[in-house]
N, C-alpha and C positions, 0 to 999 in steps of 0.2 A: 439303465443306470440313471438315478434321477442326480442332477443338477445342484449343486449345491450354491446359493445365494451367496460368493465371495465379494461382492460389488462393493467398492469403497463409498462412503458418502461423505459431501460436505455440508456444514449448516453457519450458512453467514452468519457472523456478529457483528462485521465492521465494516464501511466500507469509506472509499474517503477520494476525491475527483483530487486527479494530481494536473491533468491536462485538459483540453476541451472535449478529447474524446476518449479518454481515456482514465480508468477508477484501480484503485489498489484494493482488493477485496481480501479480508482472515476473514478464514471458517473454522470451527471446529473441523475436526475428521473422525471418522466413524473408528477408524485403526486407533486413535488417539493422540495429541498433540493438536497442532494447528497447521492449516496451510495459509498461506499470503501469495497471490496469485494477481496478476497482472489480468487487467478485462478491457477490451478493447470493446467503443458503442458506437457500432457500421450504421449508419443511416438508409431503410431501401424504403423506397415508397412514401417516404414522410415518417415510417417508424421507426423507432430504436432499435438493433438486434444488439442483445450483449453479447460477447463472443470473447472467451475467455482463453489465453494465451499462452504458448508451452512454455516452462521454466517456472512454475510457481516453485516455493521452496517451504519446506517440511520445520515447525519448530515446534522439538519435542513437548515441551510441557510451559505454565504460567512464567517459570524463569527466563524460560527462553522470550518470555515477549516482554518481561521485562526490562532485560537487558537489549532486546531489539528498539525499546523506547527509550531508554537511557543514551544510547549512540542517537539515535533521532535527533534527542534534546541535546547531545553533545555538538554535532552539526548543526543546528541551529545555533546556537549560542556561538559557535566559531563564528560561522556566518556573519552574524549578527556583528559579532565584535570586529571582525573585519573592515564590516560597510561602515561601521564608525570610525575605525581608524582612517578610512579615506575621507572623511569630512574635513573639505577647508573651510574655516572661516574667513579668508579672506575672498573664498565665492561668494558669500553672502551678498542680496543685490537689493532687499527690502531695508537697506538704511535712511 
């Protein structure tokens, strides 16, 4: 009985260093959608091993990443508005 080739593939398009040793990689996937998957970069010998992480998660089609970049941009911009609201001007020390 021969074997049929069911094997999933993935093909990076993105990838982006969140930590020092650590990158958030989307691939397409061969089933269709994308995955976004957590890569962890082990140091042995002086070389990089990339070593990539259980718990990636599955997003069905281009909507889906869009709206995964929409909440991105929505936490930033929280963030962002935040750290401003905690600015005193009367810390100010270069007067």
């Amino acid at each position: 009985m021969a074997k049929s080739n069911n094997k999933v593939e993935y093909t990076e398009i993105a990838r982006a260093k969140v930590t020092k040793s650590r990158n958030i990689v989307i691939s397409t996937c061969s089933e269709g959608g994308f995955t976004i998957a957590q890569q962890f970069e082990a140091v042995e010998n002086g070389k990089i091993i990339p070593v990539f992480l259980k718990g990636a998660f599955h997003v069905d089609d281009l909507t889906g990443l869009y709206e995964l970049r929409d909440a991105i941009n929505l936490a930033i911009s929280k963030t962002e508005a935040d750290q401003e609201n905690d600015w005193d001007p009367t810390e100010e020390t270069d007067q």
